[in-house]
C-alpha positions in Angstrom: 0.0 0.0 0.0 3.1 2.4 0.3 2.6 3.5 3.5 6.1 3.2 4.7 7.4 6.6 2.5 7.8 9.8 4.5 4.0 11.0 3.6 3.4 9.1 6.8 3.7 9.3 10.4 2.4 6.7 12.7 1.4 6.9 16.4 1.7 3.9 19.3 0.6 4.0 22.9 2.9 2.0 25.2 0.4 0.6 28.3 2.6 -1.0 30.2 6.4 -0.6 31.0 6.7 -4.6 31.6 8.3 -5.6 29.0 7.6 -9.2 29.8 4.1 -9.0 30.4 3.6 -6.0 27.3 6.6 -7.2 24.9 9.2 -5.1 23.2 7.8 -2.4 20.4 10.9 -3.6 17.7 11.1 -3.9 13.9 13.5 -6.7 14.1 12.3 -10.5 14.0 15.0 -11.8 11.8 12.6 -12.8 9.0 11.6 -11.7 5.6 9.4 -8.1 6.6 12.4 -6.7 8.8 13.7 -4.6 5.8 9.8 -3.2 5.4 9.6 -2.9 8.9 12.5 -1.0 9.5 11.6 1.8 6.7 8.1 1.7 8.6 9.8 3.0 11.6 11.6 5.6 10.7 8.3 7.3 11.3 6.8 5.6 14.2 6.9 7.6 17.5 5.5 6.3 20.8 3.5 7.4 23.6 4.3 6.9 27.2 3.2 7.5 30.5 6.7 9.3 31.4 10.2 9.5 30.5 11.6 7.9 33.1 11.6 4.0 34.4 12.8 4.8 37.9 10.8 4.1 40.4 10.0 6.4 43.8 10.2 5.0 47.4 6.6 5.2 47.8 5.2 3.4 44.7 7.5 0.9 45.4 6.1 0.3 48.4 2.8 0.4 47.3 3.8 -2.5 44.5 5.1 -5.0 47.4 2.0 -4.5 49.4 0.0 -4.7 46.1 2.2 -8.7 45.4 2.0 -9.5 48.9 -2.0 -9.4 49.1 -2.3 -10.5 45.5 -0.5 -13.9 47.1 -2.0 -14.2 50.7 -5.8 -13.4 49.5 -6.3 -14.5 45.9 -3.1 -17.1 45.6 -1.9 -15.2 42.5 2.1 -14.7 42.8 3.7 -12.4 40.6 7.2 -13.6 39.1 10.8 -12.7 39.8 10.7 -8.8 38.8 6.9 -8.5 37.9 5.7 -5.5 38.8 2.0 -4.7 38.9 0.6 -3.1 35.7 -0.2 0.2 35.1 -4.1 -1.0 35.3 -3.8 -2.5 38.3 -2.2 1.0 40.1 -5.2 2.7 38.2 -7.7 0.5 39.8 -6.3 1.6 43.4 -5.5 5.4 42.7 -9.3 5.4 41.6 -10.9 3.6 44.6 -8.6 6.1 46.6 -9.2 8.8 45.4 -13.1 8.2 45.3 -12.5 7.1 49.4 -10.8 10.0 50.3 -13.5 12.4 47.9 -17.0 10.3 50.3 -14.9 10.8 53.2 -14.5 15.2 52.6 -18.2 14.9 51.5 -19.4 13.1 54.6 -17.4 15.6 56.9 -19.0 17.9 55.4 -22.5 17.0 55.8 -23.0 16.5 51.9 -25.5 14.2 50.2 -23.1 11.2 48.9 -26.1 9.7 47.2 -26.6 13.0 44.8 -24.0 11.7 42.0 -24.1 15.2 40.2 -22.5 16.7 43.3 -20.2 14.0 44.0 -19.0 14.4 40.2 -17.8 17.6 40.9 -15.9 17.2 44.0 -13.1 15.6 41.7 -13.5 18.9 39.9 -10.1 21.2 39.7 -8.5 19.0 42.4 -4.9 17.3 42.8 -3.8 14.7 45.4 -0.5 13.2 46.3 -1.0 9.7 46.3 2.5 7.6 47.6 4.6 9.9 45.9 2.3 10.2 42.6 0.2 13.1 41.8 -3.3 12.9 40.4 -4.5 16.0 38.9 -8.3 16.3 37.9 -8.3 19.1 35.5 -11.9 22.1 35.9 -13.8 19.6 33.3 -13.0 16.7 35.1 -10.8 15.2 33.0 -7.4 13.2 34.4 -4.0 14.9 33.2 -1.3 12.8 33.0 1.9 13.7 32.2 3.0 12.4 28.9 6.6 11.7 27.3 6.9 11.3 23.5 9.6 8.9 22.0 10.8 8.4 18.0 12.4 5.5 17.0 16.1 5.7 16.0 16.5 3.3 13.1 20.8 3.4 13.9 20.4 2.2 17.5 16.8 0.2 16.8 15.7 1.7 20.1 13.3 4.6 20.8 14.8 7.9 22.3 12.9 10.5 24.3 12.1 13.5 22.6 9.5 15.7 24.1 7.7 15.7 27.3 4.1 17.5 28.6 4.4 18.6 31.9 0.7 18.7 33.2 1.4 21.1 36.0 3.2 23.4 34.1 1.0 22.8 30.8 3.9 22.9 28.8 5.4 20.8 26.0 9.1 20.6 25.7 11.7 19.4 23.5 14.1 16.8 24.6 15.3 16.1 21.7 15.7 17.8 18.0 13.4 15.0 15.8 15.4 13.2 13.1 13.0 13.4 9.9 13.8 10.6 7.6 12.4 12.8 4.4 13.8 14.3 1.2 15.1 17.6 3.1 14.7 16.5 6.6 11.6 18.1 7.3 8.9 16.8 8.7 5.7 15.4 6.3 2.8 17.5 5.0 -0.1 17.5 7.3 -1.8 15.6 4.3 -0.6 12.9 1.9 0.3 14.0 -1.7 -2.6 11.1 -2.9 -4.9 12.1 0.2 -5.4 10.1 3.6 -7.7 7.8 1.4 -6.0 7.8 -1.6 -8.6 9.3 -3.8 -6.6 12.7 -4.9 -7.1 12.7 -9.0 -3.8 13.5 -9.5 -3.1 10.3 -8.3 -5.8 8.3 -10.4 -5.0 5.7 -12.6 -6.9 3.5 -15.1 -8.8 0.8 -14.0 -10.0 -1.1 -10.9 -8.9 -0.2 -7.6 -8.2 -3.7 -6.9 -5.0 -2.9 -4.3 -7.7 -0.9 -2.4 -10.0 -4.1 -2.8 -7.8 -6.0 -1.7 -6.6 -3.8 1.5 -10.6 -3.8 2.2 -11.0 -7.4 2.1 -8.4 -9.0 3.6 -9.2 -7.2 6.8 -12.7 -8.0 6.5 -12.0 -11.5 5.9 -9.2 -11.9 8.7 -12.0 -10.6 11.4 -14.9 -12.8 10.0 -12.6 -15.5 10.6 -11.2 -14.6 14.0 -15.8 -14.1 14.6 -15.9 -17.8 13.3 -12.9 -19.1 15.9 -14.1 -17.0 19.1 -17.8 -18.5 18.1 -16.3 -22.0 17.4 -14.5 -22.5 20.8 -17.6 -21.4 22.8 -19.3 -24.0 20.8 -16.8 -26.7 21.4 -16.6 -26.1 25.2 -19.9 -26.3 25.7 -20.0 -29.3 24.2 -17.0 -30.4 26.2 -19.2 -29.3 29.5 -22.0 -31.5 28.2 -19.5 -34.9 27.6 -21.3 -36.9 30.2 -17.8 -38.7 29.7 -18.0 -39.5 34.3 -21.8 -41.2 34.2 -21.2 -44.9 34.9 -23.7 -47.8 34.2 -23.6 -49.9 37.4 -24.1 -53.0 35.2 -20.5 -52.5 34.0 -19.6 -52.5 37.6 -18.6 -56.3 38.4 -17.0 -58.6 40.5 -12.8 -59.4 39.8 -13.9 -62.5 39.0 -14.8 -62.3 35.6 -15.6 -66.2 34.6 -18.4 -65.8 37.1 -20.0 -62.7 35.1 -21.4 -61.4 38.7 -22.9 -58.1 38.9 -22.2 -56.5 42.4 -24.8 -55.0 44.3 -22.4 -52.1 45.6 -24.9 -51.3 48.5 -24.6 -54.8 49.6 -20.9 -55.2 49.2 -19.3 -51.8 50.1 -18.7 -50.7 53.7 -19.4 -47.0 54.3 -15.7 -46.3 54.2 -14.7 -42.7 52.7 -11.2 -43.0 51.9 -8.8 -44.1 48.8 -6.2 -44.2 51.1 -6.8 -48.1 52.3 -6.7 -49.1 48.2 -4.8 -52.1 47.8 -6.3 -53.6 51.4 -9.8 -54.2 51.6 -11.2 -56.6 48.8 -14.5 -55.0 49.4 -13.8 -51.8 47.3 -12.3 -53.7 44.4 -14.7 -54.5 41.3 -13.6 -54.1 37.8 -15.5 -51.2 35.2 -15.6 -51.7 31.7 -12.9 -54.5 32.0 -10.7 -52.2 34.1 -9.7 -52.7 37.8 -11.3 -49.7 39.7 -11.5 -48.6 43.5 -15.4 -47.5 44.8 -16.8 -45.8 47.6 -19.7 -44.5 48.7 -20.7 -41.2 49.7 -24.4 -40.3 51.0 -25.8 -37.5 50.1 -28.7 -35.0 51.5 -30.3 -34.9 47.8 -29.9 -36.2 44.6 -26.6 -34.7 42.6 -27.4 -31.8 40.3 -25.6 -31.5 37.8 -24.8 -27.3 37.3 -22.1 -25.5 35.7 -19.8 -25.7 37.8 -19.3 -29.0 38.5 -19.5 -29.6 34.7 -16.6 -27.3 34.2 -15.1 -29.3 37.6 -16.0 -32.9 35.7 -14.4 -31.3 32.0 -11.3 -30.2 33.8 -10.6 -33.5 35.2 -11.1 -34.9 31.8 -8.6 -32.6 30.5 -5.6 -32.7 33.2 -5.0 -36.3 32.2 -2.1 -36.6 34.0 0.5 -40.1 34.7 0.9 -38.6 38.2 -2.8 -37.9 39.2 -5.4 -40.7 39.4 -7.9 -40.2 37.6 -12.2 -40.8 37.9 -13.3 -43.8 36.1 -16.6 -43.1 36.8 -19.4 -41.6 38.9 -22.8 -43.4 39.7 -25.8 -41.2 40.9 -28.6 -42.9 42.8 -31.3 -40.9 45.4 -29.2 -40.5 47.9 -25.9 -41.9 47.3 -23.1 -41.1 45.0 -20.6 -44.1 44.0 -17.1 -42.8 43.2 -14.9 -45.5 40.7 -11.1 -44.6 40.6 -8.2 -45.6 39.4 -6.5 -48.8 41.2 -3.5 -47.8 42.5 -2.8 -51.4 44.3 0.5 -50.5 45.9 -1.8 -48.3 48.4 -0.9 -45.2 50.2 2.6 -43.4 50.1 2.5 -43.8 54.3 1.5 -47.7 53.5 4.5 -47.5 51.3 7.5 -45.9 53.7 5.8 -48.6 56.4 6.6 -51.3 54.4 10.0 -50.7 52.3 13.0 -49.5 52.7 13.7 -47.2 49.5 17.0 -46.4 47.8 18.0 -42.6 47.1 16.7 -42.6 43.8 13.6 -44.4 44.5 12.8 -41.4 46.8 13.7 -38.6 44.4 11.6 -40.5 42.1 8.5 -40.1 44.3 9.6 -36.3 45.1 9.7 -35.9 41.6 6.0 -37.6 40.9 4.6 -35.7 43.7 5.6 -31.9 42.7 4.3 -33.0 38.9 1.3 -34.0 39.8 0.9 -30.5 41.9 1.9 -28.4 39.5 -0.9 -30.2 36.9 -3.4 -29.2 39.5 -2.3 -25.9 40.5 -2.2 -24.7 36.8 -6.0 -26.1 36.3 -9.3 -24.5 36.8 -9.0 -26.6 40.6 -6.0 -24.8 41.3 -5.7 -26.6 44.5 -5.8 -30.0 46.4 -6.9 -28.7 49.4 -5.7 -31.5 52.1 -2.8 -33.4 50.9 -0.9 -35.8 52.7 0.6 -39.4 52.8 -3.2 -40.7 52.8 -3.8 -38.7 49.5 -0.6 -39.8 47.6 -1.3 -43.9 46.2 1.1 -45.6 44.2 0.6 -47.9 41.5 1.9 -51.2 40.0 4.6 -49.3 38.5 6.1 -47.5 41.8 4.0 -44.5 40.4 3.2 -41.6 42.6 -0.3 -40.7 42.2 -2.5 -37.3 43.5 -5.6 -38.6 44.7 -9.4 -37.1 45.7 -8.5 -33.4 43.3 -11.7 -31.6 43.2 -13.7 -33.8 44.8 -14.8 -31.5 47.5 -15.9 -29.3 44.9 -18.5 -32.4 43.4 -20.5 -33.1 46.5 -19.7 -30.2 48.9 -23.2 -29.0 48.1 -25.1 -32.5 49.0 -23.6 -33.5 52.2 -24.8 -31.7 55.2 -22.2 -30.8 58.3 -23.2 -34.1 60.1 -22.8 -36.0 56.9 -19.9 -34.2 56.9 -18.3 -35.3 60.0 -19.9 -38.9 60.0 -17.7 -39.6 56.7 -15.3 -37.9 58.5 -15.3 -40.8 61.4 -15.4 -43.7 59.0 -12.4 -42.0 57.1 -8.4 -43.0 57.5 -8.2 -39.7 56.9 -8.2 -37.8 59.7 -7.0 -34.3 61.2 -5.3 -36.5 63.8 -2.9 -38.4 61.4 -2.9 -35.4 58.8 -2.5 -32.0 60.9 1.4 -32.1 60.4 0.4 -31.7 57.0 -1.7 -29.2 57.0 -0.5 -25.1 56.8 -0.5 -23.2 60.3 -3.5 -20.2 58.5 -5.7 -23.3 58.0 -5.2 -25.3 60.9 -6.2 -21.8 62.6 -10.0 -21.9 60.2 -10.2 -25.3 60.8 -10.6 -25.3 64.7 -12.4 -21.6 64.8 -14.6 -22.3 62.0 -15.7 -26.3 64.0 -14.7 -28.3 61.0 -14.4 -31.8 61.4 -14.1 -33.4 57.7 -10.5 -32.1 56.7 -11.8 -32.7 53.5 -13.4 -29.1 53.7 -10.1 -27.8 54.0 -10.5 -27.2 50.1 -12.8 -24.8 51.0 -10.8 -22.8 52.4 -7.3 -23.3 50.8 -5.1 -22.2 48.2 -2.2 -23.6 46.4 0.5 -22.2 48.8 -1.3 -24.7 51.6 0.0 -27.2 48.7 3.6 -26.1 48.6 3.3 -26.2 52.8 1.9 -29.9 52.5 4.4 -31.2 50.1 7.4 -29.6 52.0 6.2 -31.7 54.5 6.2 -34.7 52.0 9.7 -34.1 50.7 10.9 -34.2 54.5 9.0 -37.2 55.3 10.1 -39.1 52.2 13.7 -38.4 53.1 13.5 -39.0 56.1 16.9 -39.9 58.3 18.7 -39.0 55.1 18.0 -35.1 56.0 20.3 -36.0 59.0 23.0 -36.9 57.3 26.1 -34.2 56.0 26.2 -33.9 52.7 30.2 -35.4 52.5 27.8 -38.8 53.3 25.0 -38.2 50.6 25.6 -39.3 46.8 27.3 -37.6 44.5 24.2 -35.6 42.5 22.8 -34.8 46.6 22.9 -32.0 48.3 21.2 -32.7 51.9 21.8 -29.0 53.1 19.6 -27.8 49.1 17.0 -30.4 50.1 16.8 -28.8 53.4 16.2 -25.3 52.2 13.8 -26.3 49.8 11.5 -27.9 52.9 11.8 -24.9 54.7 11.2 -22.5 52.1 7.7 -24.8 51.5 7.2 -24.8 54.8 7.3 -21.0 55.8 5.1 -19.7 58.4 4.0 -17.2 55.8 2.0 -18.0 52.7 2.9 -15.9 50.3 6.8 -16.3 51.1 6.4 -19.8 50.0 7.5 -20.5 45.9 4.9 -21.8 44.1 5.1 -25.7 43.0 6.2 -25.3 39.5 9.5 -23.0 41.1 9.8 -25.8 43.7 10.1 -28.4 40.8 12.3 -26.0 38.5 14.9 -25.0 40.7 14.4 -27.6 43.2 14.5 -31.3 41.9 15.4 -31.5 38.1 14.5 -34.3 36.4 15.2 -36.7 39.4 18.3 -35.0 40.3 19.5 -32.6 43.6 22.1 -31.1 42.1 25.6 -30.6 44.4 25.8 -27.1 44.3 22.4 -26.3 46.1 22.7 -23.2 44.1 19.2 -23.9 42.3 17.7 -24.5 46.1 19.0 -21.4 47.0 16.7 -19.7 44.9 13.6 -19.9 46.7 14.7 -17.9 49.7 
């Protein structure tokens, strides 16, 4: 279209100074359009919120308060050297400001339900909010100060070149502009053709089929990108619908297949509410659809509606198909009873496991490793927690496979079980807040006695994926076990006892959001089965 001769001059806004989260502005990719995009920029100039990327003492601040209750109230961590975005500090200057504007108008005696009025108390005003100033010009209108920057096609960076002071309502130069045109001037206001092209000095014969084209491609490109958006909301609500879960209890049989018995699972199941005794009681084995499954039983105040949300719950199960989680076979809904049919771990729980066998190095950093997997899967799903794990809640499999068991089932039946149903499951369960507390994070252990809970199932309620990392420091210590005693001069080679150590106590901090998040805990902490000697990776987290 010729856009990229000096007839034109183009404009960006730059939202955020994050230049992870926003990206670099460059004309560089290293591919074919790099030559085109380069001429392009010659003109290109940028609009910023200042000139500056220092940061004061009191915005600072205000970011590490903004982080730390981002972690400890929504379990959102920012990373290493993420700043909160420019819209994020808007959304708190405004509810400020707007606080500190009801407060005057209250002192004052004022109607606060009269909007009008409260409108134009923000009138021809200025506050000095940590160490920033917001100025709300007569009209109302915010005034910002503002910092121009043109690209510099010998550096391929931008440079600063004029800058509106809001206060002083002046616009200065930085910088003398370098115009890329003929004489080094700066383009006519209009194009020599026009802004649309239609000047009939530049008219030539026949069909406008570039502008055709430039008209249609667009078009077509945003019908298509219509079609996609429209397409996926089709296809997940189909996904939400995939009654994939709904078992046929005439599928449900006995082991013993030559005998072709159907199990009556009322008749046959004791009212046991665990997966953590898999592997011992015979009672809770059957086979589904020729596969070895694990059932229980949970009553249930009402018959299980089906809503949204569990849908979504049931689809994102489905989807997290992960080797180190165990998955839902199936789910039978009677009146009042719901049957659960799981995966058959037969090797039984991880504390069954450590009671039983005495386990190499490796064979432990292979069940670390399984462990921090199978929470990361869950944390970076719509679950986004466990909720209550422990040594009852880890199985293992034929294979020596560490598996996450009972994800997102509190948020199934958490609406069908009353408080007593609660705690009576609770009472026929193995897992209990007697065997589990040393598992469980000190801000929940606080809920769970004020708030009378009994079922430390409902800790899901409640938790968030730093009670995760807590629990499975915990894990990683009791895995280990003696070995943490030990120097590291008497550890293997690829160990370091003292890294190990600081990555259970960076887990296991008293306060939530100083604790890494999983994925960081299985980055820098245990790589690919290995504790490397140099603890430098453990270091990391502190």
């Amino acid at each position: 279209m010729d856009m990229t001769n000096s007839e034109y001059v183009y404009f960006t806004v730059e939202p955020y100074r994050d230049v992870e989260f926003f990206g670099r502005l460059q004309a560089s990719f290293n591919d074919s359009s790099d030559e085109v995009a380069r001429k392009a920029f010659r003109y290109l100039f940028q609009i910023t919120g200042t000139c500056t990327k220092s940061v004061s003492v009191g915005m600072r601040r205000l970011q590490d308060q903004i982080k730390r209750r981002s972690a400890v109230e929504y379990g959102v961590k920012y990373r290493h050297n993420e700043d909160p975005s420019e819209s994020v500090l808007a959304s708190y200057f405004s509810v400020k400001t707007l606080g500190i504007v009801v407060d005057e108008a209250l002192k004052a005696g004022a109607d606060v339900y009269n909007g009008a009025a409260m409108a134009r108390r923000f009138f021809n005003h200025t506050w000095y909010l940590n160490e920033r100033t917001i100025n709300i010009d007569p009209m109302g209108n915010r005034i910002m100060d503002l910092c121009m920057r043109a690209f510099d096609n010998d550096s391929d960076t931008f440079r600063n070149v004029m800058y509106y002071d809001p206060t002083l309502t002046t616009l200065s130069e930085l910088e003398r502009i370098k115009w890329y045109t003929e004489n080094g001037t700066q383009p006519p206001n209009e194009p020599r053709c026009g802004f649309k092209g239609d000047n009939p000095a530049c008219a030539e014969p026949g069909p406008g089929i570039a502008l055709v084209a430039g008209t249609a491609v667009p078009a077509v490109v945003l019908l298509l990108v219509v079609s996609l958006c429209g397409f996926w909301r089709f296809r997940r609500e189909v996904e939400l619908k995939d009654n994939w879960w709904l078992g046929n209890k005439a599928d449900l049989m006995s082991p013993d297949s030559a005998s072709n018995r159907r199990y009556s699972i009322s008749r046959h199941t004791s009212p046991s509410y665990s997966l953590s005794t898999m592997g011992k009681d015979p009672k809770h084995f059957r086979t589904y659809r020729g596969n070895p499954v694990w059932i229980f039983k949970v009553q249930t105040l009402q018959t299980f509606f089906l809503n949204r949300s569990k849908r979504t719950i049931l689809r994102e199960m489905k989807l997290i198909s992960h080797v180190n989680l165990v998955h839902l076979q199936g789910l039978l809904i009677e009146k009042e009873t719901l049957t659960f049919m799981y995966e058959f771990c037969q090797k039984g729980s991880l504390a069954g496991l450590l009671e039983r066998m005495t386990l190499d190095w490796e064979f432990r950093a292979g069940l670390i490793h399984d462990l921090l997997e199978g929470v990361v899967v869950i944390h970076q799903s719509l679950i986004r927690r466990h909720g209550y794990l422990s040594p009852f809640t880890c199985l293992i499999d034929q294979r020596f496979t560490l598996k996450l068991a009972e994800f997102g089932l509190y948020d199934l039946i958490k609406d069908v079980t009353t408080p007593e149903m609660s705690n009576k499951l609770s009472e026929n369960s193995t897992i209990t807040y007697a065997n589990t507390e040393q598992w469980i994070a000190p801000e929940l252990q606080a809920k769970f006695k004020t708030n009378g809970m009994k079922n430390v199932r409902n800790l899901a309620a409640i938790a968030g994926p730093e009670a995760d990392v807590y629990a499975a420091g915990g894990l990683i210590d009791m895995v280990m076990e003696e070995n943490l005693a030990l120097d590291d001069a008497a550890a293997p080679p690829r160990y370091s006892l003292s890294g190990i150590r600081t990555i259970v106590e960076a887990c296991q901090h008293y306060e939530p959001w100083r604790r890494p998040m999983a994925d960081e805990v299985n980055r820098y902490g245990i790589l690919l089965r290995y504790f490397m000697k140099s603890g430098s990776s453990a270091n990391k987290l502190d």
